[in-house]
TORKOL-4160 file (C-alpha; in steps of 0.2 Angstrom, whole numbers, padded with zeros to 4 digits, m for minus):
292
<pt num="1" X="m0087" Y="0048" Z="m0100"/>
<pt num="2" X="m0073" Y="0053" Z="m0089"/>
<pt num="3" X="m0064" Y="0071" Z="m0091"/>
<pt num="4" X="m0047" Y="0065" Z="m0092"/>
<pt num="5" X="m0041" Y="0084" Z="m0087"/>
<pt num="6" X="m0051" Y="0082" Z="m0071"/>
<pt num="7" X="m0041" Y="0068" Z="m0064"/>
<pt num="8" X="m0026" Y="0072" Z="m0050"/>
<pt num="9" X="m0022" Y="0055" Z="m0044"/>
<pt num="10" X="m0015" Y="0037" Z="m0051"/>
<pt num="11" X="m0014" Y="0021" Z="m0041"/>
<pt num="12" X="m0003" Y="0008" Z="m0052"/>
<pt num="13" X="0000" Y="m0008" Z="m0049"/>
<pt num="14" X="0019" Y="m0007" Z="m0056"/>
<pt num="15" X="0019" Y="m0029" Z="m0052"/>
<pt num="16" X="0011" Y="m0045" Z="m0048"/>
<pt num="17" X="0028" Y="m0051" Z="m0042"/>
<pt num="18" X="0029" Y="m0049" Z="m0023"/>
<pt num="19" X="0042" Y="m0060" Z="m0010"/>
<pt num="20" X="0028" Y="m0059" Z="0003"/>
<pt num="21" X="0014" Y="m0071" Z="0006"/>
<pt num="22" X="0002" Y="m0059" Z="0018"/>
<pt num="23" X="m0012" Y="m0069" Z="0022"/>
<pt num="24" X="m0025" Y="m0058" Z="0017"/>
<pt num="25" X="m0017" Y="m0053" Z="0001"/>
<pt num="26" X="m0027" Y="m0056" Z="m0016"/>
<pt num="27" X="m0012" Y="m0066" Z="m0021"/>
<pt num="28" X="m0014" Y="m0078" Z="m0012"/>
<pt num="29" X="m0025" Y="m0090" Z="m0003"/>
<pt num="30" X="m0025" Y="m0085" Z="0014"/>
<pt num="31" X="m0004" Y="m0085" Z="0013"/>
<pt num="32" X="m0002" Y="m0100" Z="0005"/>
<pt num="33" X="0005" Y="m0103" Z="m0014"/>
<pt num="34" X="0002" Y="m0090" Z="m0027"/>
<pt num="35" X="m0017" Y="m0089" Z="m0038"/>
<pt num="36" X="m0017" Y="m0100" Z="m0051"/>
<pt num="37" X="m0024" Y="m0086" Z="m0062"/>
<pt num="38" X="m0013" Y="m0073" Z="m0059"/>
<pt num="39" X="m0004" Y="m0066" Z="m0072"/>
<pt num="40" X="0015" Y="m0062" Z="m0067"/>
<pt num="41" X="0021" Y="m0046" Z="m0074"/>
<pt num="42" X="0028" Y="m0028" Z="m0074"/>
<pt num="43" X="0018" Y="m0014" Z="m0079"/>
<pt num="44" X="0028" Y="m0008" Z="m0094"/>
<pt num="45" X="0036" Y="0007" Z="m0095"/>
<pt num="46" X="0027" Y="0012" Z="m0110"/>
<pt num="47" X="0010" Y="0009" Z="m0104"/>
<pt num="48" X="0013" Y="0020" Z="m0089"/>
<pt num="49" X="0017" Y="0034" Z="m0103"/>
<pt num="50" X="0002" Y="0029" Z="m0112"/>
<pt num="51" X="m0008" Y="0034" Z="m0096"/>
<pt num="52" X="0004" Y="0050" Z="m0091"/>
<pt num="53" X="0000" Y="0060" Z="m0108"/>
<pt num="54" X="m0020" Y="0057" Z="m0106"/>
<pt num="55" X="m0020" Y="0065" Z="m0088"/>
<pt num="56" X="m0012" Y="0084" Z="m0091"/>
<pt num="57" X="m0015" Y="0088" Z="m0072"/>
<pt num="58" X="m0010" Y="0074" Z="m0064"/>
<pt num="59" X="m0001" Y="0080" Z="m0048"/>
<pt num="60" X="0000" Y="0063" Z="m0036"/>
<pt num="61" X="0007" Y="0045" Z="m0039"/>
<pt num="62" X="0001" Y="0030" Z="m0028"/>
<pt num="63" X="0011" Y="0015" Z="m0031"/>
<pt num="64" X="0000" Y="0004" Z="m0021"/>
<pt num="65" X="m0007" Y="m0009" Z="m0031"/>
<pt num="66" X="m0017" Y="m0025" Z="m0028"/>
<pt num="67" X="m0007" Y="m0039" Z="m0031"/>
<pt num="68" X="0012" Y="m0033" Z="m0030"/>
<pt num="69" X="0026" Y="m0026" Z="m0021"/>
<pt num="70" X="0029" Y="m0011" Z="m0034"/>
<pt num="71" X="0051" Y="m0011" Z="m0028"/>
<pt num="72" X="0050" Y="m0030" Z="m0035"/>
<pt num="73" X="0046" Y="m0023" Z="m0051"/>
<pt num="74" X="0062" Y="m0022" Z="m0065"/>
<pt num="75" X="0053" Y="m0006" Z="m0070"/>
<pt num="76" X="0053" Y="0005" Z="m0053"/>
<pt num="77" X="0069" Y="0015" Z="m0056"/>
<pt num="78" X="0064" Y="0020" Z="m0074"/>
<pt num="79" X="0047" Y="0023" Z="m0069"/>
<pt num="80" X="0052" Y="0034" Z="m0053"/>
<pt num="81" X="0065" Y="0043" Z="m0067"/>
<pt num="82" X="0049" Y="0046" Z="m0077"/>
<pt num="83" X="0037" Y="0054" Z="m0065"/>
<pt num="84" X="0052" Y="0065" Z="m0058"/>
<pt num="85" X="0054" Y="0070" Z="m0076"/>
<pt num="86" X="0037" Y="0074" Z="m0078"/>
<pt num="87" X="0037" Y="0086" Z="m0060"/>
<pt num="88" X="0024" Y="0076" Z="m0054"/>
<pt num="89" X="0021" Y="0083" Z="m0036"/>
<pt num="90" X="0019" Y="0067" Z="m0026"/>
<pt num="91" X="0025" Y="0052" Z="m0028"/>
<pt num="92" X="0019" Y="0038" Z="m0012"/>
<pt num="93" X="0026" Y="0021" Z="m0013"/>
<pt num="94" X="0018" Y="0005" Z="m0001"/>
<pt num="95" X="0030" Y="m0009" Z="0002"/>
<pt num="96" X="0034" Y="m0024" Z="0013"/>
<pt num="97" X="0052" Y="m0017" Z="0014"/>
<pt num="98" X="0064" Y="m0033" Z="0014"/>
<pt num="99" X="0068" Y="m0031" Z="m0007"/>
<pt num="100" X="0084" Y="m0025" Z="m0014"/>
<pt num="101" X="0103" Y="m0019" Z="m0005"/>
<pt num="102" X="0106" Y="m0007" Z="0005"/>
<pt num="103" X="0116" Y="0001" Z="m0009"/>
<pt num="104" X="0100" Y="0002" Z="m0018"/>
<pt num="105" X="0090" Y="0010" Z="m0004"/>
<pt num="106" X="0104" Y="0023" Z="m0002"/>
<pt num="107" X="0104" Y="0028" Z="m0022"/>
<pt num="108" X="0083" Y="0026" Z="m0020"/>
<pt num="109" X="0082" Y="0039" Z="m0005"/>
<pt num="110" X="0095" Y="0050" Z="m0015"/>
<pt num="111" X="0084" Y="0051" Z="m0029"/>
<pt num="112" X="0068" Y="0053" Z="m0022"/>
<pt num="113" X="0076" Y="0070" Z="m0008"/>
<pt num="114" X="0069" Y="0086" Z="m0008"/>
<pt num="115" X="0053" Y="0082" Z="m0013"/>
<pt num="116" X="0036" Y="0079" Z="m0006"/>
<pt num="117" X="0037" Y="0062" Z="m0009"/>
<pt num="118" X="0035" Y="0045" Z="0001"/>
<pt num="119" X="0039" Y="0028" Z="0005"/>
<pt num="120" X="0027" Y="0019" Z="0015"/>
<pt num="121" X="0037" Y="0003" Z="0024"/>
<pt num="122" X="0023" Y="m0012" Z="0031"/>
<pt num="123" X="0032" Y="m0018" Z="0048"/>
<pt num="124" X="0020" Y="m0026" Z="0057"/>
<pt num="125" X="0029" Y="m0026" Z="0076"/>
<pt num="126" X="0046" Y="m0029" Z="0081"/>
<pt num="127" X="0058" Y="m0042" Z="0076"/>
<pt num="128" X="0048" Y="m0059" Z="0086"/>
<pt num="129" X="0031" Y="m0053" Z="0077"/>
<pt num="130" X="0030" Y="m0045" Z="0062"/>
<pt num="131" X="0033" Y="m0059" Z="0049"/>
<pt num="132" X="0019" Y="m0070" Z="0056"/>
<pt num="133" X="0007" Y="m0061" Z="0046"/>
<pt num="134" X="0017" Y="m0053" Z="0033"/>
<pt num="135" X="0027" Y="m0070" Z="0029"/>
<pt num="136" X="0042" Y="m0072" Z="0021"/>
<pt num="137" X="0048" Y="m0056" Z="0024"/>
<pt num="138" X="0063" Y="m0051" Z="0036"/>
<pt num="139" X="0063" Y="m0036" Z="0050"/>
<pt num="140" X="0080" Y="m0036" Z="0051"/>
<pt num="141" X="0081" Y="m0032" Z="0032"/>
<pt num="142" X="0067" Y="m0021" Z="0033"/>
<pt num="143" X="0075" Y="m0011" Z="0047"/>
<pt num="144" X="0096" Y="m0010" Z="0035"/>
<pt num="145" X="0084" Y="m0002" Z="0021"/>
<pt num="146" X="0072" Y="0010" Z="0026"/>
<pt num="147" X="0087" Y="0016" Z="0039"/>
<pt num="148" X="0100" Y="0018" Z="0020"/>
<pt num="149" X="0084" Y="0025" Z="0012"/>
<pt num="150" X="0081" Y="0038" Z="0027"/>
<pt num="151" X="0101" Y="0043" Z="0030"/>
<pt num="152" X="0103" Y="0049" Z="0013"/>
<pt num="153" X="0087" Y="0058" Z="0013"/>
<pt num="154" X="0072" Y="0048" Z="0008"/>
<pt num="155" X="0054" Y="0054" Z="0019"/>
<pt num="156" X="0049" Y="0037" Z="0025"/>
<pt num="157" X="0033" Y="0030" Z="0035"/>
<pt num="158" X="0031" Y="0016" Z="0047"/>
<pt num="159" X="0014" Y="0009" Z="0045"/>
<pt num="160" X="0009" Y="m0005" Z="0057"/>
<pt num="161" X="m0006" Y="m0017" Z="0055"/>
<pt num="162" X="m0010" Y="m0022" Z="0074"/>
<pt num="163" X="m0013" Y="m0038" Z="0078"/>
<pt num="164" X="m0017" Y="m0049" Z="0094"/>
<pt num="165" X="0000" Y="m0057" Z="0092"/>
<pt num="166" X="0010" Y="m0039" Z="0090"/>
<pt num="167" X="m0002" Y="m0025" Z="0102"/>
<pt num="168" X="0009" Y="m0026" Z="0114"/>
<pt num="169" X="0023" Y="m0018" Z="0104"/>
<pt num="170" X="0013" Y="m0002" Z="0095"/>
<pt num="171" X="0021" Y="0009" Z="0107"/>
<pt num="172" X="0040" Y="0003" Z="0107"/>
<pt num="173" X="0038" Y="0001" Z="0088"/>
<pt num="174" X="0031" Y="0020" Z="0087"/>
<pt num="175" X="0047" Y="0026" Z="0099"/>
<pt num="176" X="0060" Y="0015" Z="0088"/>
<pt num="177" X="0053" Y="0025" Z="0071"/>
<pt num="178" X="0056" Y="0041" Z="0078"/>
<pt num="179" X="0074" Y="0035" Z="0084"/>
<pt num="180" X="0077" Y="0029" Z="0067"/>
<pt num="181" X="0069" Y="0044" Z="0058"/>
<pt num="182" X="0054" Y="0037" Z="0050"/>
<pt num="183" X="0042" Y="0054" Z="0047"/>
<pt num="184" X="0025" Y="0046" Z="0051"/>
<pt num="185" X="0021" Y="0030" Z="0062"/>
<pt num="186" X="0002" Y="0025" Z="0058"/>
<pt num="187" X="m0007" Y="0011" Z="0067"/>
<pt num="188" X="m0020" Y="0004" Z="0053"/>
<pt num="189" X="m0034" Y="m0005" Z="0058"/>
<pt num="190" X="m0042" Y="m0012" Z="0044"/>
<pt num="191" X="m0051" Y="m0028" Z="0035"/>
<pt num="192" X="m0037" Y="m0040" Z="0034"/>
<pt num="193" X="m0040" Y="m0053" Z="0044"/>
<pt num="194" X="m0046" Y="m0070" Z="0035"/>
<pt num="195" X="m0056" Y="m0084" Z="0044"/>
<pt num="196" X="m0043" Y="m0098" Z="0042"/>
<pt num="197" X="m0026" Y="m0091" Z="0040"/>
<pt num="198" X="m0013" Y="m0103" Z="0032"/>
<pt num="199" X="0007" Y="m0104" Z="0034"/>
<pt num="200" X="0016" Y="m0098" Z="0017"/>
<pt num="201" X="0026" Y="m0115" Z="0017"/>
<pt num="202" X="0017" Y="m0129" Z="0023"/>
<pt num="203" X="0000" Y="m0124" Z="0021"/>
<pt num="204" X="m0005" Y="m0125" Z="0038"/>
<pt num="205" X="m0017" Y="m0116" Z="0050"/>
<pt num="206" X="m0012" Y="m0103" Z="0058"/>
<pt num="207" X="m0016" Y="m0094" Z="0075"/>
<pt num="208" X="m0018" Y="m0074" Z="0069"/>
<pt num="209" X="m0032" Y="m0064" Z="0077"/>
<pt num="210" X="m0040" Y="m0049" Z="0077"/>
<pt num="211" X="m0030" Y="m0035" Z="0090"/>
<pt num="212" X="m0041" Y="m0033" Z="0108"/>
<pt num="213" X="m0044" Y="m0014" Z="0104"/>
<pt num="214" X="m0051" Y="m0018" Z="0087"/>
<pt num="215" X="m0067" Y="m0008" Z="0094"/>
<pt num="216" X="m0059" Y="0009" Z="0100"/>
<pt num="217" X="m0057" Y="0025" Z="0092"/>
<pt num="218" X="m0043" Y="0037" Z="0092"/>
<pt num="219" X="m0034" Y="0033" Z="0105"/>
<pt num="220" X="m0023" Y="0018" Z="0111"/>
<pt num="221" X="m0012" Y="0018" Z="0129"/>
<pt num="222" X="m0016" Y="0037" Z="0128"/>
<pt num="223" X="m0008" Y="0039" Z="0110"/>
<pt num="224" X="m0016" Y="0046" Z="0097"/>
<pt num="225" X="m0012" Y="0034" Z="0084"/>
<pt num="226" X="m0025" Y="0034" Z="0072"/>
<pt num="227" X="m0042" Y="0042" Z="0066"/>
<pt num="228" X="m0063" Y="0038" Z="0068"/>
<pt num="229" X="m0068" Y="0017" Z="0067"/>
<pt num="230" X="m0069" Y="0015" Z="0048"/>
<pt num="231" X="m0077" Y="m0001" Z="0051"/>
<pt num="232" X="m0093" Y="0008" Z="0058"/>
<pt num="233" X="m0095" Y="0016" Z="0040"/>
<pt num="234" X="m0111" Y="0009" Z="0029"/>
<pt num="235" X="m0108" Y="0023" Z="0015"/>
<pt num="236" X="m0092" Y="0035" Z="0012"/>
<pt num="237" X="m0095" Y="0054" Z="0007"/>
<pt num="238" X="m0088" Y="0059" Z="m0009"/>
<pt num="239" X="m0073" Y="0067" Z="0002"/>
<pt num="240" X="m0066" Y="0054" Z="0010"/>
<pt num="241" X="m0064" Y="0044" Z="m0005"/>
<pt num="242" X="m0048" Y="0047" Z="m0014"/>
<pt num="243" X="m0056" Y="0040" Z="m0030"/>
<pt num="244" X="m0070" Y="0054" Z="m0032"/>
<pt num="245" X="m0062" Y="0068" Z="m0021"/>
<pt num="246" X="m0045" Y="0069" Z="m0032"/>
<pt num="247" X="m0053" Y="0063" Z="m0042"/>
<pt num="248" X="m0040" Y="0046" Z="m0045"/>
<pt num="249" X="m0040" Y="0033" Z="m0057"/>
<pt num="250" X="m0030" Y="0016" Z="m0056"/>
<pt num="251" X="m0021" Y="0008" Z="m0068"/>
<pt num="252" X="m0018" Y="m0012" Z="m0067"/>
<pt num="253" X="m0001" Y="m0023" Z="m0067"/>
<pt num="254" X="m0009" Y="m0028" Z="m0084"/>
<pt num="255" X="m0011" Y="m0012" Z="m0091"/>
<pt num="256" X="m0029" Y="m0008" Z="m0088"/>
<pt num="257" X="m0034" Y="0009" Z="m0084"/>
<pt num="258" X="m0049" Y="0006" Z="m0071"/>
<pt num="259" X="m0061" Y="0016" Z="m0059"/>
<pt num="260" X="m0054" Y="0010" Z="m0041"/>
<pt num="261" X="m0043" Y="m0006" Z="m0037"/>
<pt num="262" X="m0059" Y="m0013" Z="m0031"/>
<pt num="263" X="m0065" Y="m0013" Z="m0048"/>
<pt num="264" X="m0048" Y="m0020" Z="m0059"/>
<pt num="265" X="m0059" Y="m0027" Z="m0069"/>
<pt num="266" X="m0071" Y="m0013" Z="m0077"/>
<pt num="267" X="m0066" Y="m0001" Z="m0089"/>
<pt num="268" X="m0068" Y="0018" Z="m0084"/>
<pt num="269" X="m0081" Y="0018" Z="m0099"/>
<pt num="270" X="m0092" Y="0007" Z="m0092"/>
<pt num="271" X="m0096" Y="0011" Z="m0072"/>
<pt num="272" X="m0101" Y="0026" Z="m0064"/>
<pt num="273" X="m0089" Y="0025" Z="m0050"/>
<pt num="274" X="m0102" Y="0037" Z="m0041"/>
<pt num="275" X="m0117" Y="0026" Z="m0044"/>
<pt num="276" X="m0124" Y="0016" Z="m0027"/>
<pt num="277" X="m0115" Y="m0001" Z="m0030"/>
<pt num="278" X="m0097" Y="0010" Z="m0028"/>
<pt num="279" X="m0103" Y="0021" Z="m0014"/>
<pt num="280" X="m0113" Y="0007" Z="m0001"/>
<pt num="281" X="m0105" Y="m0008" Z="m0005"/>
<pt num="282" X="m0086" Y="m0006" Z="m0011"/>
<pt num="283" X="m0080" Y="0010" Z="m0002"/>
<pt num="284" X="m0082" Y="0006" Z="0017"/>
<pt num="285" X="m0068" Y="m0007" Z="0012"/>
<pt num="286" X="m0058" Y="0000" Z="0001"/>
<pt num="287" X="m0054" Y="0015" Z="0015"/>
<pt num="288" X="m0049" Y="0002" Z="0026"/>
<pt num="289" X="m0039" Y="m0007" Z="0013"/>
<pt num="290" X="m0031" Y="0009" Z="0004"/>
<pt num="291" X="m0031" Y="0022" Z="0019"/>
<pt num="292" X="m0027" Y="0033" Z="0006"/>
């Protein structure tokens, strides 16, 4: 049984509705269509209260989820008004950016000032690049929101996946978020490449490889851009997984309160998230995937 009172994280899955079609996204197949067997919803509001009153010490919020874009849910502002109400300490939110006005990203950064929280922004290079792999989405939108969110006072992060078709812009893409105000700028290399990539529209193959410095560590053109080769991991220690170091749980789109968001499917009552399965076989990935 799980202590309820040791757990300090949440990862919710606010949605299954995103405008993206990322080809290595679980939503998808390989960027194409949407999974037949996906269930399309909004984690309720009251279900995320459900969750709230088990965990008394709860001190961080992770709204990165497996099959949504948690600002295309209907419930992100009432559930952001919640966990403010609640004084939870951190609140950290991934998104592909190109969602809602610039009116909205204005009152979204005003509500979220003066705290140690976060927005996370995907843009994957510069304008020519960065919707090849993260499809259907917009730089030029993504840039008019996370720009409103920062001016009136939202911490945002620039996170950028590199790719052969966009390495040669990691370095004017780092310079342009510090011209812009982003707080971080982190280069993550990670697992999301997928053997026969297709277009979101059409279907067809497309040309999206692996980045030619997949192999080096630390550094990149003498910038210190991101940390040790996580794809040379076979097993994680118990510290540098968020799931048993917080400890965290996850809670799904559907309402299921889980181990990990590589285990949606188990109920907390019936794994041991520290048993060997979790620890050699899932872990490795999920650090790449999560980089929590």
């Amino acid at each position: 049984m799980i202590d309820y009172s040791t757990i300090k994280s949440l990862n919710i899955d606010l949605t299954s509705k995103c405008n993206a079609s990322c080809i290595a996204c679980d939503r998808n197949y390989s960027g194409y269509g949407v999974k037949k067997d996906l269930i399309i919803a909004d984690l309720s509001i009251e279900r995320i209260t459900e969750v709230l009153n088990l965990l008394p010490n709860l001190d961080t919020i992770w709204f990165c989820g497996i099959y949504g874009d948690a600002i295309a849910s209907a419930n992100i502002n009432e559930a952001i008004q919640l966990l403010i109400a609640r004084n939870i300490k951190k609140i950290h939110i991934h998104t592909n950016g190109s969602l809602r006005s610039v009116s909205w990203w204005e009152n979204f950064g005003s509500a979220l000032k003066d705290r140690d929280h976060m927005v996370i922004f995907g843009i994957d290079g510069l304008e020519d690049t960065h919707s090849l792999y993260r499809q259907g989405t917009n730089f030029k939108k993504i840039i008019e929101n996370a720009v409103a969110f920062i001016n009136s006072g939202g911490n945002a992060s620039w996170q950028f996946i590199p790719f052969a078709h966009n390495e040669h812009q990691i370095l004017e893409a780092k310079k342009l978020s510090k011209k812009l105000g982003f707080k971080k700028f982190n280069l993550r290399r990670d697992v999301r490449y997928v053997s026969q990539p297709k277009h979101y529209k059409t279907g067809e193959p497309l040309n999206i490889k692996p980045w030619s410095h997949e192999n080096n560590i630390g550094r990149y053109d003498g910038e210190e851009l991101f940390g040790q080769n996580l794809q040379s991991f076979t097993t994680v220690e118990k510290s540098e997984c968020m799931h048993l170091s917080l400890p965290s749980l996850f809670l799904t789109h559907t309402g299921k309160l889980t181990p990990c968001c590589f285990l949606p499917n188990i109920k907390i009552e019936h794994v041991d998230i520290e048993s060997e399965i979790h620890a050699k076989q899932y872990r490795p990935q999920c650090l790449m995937f999560c980089g929590k």
